[in-house]
C-alpha positions in Angstrom: -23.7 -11.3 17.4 -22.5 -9.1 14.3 -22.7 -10.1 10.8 -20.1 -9.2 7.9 -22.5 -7.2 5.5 -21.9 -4.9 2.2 -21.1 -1.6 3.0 -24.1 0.8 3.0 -23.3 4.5 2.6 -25.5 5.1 5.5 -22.8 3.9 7.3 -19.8 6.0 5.9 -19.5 8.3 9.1 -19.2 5.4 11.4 -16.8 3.8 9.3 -15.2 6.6 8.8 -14.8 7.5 12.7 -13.8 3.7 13.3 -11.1 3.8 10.1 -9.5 7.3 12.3 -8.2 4.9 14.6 -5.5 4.7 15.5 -5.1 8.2 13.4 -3.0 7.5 10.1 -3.0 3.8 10.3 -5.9 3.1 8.0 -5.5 6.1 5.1 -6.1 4.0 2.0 -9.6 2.7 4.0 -10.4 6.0 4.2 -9.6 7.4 0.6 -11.5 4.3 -0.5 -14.3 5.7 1.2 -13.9 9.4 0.5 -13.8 8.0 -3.1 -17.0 5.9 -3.4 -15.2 3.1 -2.5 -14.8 0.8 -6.6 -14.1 -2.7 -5.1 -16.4 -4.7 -3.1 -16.3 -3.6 0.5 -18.2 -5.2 4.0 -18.8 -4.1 7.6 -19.1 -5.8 10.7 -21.7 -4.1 12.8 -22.6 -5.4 16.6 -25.1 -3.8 18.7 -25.1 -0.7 16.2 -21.1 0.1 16.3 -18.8 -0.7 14.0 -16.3 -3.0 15.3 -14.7 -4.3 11.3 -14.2 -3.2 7.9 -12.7 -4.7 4.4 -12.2 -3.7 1.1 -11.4 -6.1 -2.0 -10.2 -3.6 -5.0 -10.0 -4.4 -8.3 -6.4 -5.2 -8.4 -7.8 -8.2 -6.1 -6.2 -6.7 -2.6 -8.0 -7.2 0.6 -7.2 -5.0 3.2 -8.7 -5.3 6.6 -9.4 -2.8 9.6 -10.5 -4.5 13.0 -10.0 -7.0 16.0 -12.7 -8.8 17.0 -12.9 -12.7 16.3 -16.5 -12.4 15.1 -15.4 -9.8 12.3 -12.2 -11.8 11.5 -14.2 -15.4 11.5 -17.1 -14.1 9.1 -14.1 -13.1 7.1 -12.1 -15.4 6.8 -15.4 -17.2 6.0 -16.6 -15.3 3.3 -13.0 -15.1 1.8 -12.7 -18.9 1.4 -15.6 -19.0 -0.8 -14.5 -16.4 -2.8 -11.4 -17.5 -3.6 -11.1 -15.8 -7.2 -11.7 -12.3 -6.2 -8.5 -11.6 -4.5 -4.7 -12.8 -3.9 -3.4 -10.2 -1.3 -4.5 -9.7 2.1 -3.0 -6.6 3.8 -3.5 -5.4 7.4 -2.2 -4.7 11.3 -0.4 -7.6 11.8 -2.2 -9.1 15.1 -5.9 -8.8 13.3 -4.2 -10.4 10.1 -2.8 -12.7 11.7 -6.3 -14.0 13.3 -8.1 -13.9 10.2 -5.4 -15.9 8.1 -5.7 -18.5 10.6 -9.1 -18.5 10.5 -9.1 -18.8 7.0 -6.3 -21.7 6.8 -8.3 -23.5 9.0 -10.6 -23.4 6.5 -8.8 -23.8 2.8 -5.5 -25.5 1.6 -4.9 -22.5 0.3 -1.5 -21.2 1.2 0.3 -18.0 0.5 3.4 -18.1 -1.7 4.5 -14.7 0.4 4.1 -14.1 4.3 5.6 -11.6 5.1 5.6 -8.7 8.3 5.8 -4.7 6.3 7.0 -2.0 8.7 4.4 0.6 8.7 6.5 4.3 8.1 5.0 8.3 8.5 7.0 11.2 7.3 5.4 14.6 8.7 7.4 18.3 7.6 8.6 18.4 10.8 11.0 15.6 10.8 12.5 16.5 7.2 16.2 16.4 7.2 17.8 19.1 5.1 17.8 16.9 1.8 17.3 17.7 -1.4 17.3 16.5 -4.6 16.1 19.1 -7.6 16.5 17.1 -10.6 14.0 15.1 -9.1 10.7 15.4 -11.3 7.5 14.4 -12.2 7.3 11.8 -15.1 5.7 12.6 -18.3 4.0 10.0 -21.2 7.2 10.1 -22.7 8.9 8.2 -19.6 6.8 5.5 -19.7 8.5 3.0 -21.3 11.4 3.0 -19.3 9.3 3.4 -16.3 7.7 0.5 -17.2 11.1 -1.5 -16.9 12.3 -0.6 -13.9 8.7 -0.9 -12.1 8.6 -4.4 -13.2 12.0 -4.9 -11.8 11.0 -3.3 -8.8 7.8 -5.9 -9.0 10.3 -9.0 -9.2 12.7 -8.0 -6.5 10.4 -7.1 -4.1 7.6 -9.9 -4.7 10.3 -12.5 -5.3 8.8 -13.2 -9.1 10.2 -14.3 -12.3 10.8 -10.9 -14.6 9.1 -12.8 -17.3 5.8 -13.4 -15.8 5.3 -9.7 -15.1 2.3 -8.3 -17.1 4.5 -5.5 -18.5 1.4 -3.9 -20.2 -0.7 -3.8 -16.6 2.3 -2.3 -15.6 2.5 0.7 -18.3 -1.2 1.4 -17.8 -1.3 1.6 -13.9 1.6 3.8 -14.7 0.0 5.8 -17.2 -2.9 6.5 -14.9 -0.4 7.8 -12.4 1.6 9.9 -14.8 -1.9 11.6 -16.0 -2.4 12.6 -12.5 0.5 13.6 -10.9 1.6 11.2 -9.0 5.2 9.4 -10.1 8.2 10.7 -9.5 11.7 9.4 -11.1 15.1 10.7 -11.3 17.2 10.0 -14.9 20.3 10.0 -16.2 21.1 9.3 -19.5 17.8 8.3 -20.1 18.1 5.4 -17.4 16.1 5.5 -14.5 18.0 6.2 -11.0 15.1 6.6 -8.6 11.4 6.3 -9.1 8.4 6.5 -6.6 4.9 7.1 -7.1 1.8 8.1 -5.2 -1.0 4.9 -4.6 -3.7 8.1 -2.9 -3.4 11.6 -2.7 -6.4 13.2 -0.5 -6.6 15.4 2.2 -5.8 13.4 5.4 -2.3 12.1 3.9 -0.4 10.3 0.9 1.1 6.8 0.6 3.9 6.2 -1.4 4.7 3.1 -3.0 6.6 1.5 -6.0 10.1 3.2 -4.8 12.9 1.5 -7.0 16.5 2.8 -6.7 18.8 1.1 -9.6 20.8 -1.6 -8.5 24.7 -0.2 -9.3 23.4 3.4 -7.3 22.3 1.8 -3.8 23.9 3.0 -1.1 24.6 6.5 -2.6 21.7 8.3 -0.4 19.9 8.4 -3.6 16.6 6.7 -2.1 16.9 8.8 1.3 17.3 12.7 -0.9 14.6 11.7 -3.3 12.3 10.5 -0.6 13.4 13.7 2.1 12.6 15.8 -1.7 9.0 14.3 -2.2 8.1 15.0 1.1 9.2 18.8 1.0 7.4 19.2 -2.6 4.1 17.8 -0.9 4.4 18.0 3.6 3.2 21.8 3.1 -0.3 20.9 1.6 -1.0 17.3 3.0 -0.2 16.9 6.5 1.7 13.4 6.2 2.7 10.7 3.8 3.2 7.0 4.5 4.6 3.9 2.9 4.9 0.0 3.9 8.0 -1.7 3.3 9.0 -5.3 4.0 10.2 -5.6 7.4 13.7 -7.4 6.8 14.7 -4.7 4.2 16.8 -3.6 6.6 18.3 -0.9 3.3 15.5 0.6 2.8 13.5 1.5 5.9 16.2 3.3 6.9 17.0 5.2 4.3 13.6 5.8 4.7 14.2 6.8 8.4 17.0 9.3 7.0 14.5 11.1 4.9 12.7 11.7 8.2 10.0 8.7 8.2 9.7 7.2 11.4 8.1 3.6 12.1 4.6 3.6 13.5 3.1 -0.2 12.8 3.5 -3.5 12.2 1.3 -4.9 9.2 1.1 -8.4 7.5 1.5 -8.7 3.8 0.2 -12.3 2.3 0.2 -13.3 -1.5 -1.3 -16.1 -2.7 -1.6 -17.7 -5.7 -3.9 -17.0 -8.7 -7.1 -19.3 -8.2 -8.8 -20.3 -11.6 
């Protein structure tokens, strides 16, 4: 039998060569990885191949990579007894799916959100020709209002009150973003029309997430020329970029689809509650 261990570095190549399949599926394992990793991470190892990987960030996400019952029991294990160090649980929706049971059968612990994400790649060559110039990068001085509209985009999507959003979290994982590069928005008038930022920017791909179109301009093609527009400003030096997006947001994948992403995976998205 295997056992669920902290990563060793030793193993980066095999977890790397496991995390390439199937290719794109797994990109923010892998930039973890490329980037020394900064959560807590575990592999399952059985007669010297790797057969399961998870990472537990600091913004308390676990996302999982992996199949077999042994990896997903000694997960689910080790994540009921430590029930403080994360809320989300991300993955491929069948391997998910096994370790949540496993861990309900478990805990009483129950998710507030369970929910299927679409999995989505945009590659240069399926770019429609979109554009959208006055798309730009966001400066320091955008913050504020970038903060607003990400927390909206925070309620809607998460189904929370406005109120309880940390709006100060908010501005500094924004800030951190902004300093590197990676958020987009569209203005006018000072209001915010479109916004998008990168999670990872490496090498092997980028995912996008935190796309919030403003309420009274949905269903102008705003959301499908600023996505089509982010792709053309980065498809010549990355070789794809990918994004999640609830599965019954029927709206937004495909405008998504218009901007030339096409739908390559089922995941599971859980949120549970805070544990004190």
């Amino acid at each position: 039998m295997g056992t669920l261990k902290p990563h060793s570095p030793d193993l980066d190549d095999d977890v790397a060569e496991f995390l390439r399949r199937p290719p794109g599926l797994h990109l923010y394992l892998l930039d973890r990885l490329d980037a020394g990793l900064g959560g807590r991470s575990f592999t399952f190892v059985h007669r010297g191949r790797v057969e399961g990987f998870a990472f537990i960030g600091d913004g308390q996400n676990l996302v999982l990579a992996g199949d077999g019952r042994p990896f997903l029991r000694d997960l689910a294990a080790f994540a009921a007894a430590n029930e403080r160090a994360w809320q989300l649980a991300l993955g491929p929706w069948s391997e998910t799916t096994d370790f949540l049971d496993a861990y309900h059968r478990i805990t009483t612990r129950r998710p507030r959100l369970d929910r299927p994400q679409t999995y989505m790649v945009q590659t240069a060559d399926r770019l429609p020709p979109l554009s959208e110039p006055a798309l730009r990068l966001a400066t320091p001085a955008d913050l504020d209002i970038l903060s607003g509209a990400s927390a909206r985009m925070s309620a809607e999507d998460f189904d929370l009150d406005l109120y309880l959003i940390d709006r100060e979290k908010v501005r500094a994982g924004l800030a951190a973003k902004v300093a590197k590069g990676r958020s987009f928005v569209l203005l006018e008038d000072r209001e915010v029309v479109f916004k998008a930022d990168l999670s990872l920017l490496c090498e092997r791909g980028g995912q996008i997430e935190g796309v919030y179109t403003a309420e009274d301009r949905r269903g102008e093609g705003v959301a499908t020329r600023c996505m089509t527009e982010i792709g053309r400003r980065l498809l010549d030096t990355v070789p794809m970029l990918t994004l999640h997006v609830a599965a019954d947001n029927l709206p937004a994948w495909k405008a998504y689809e218009k901007s030339g992403y096409h739908r390559k995976a089922e995941l599971r998205l859980a949120i549970y509650p805070y544990v004190r």
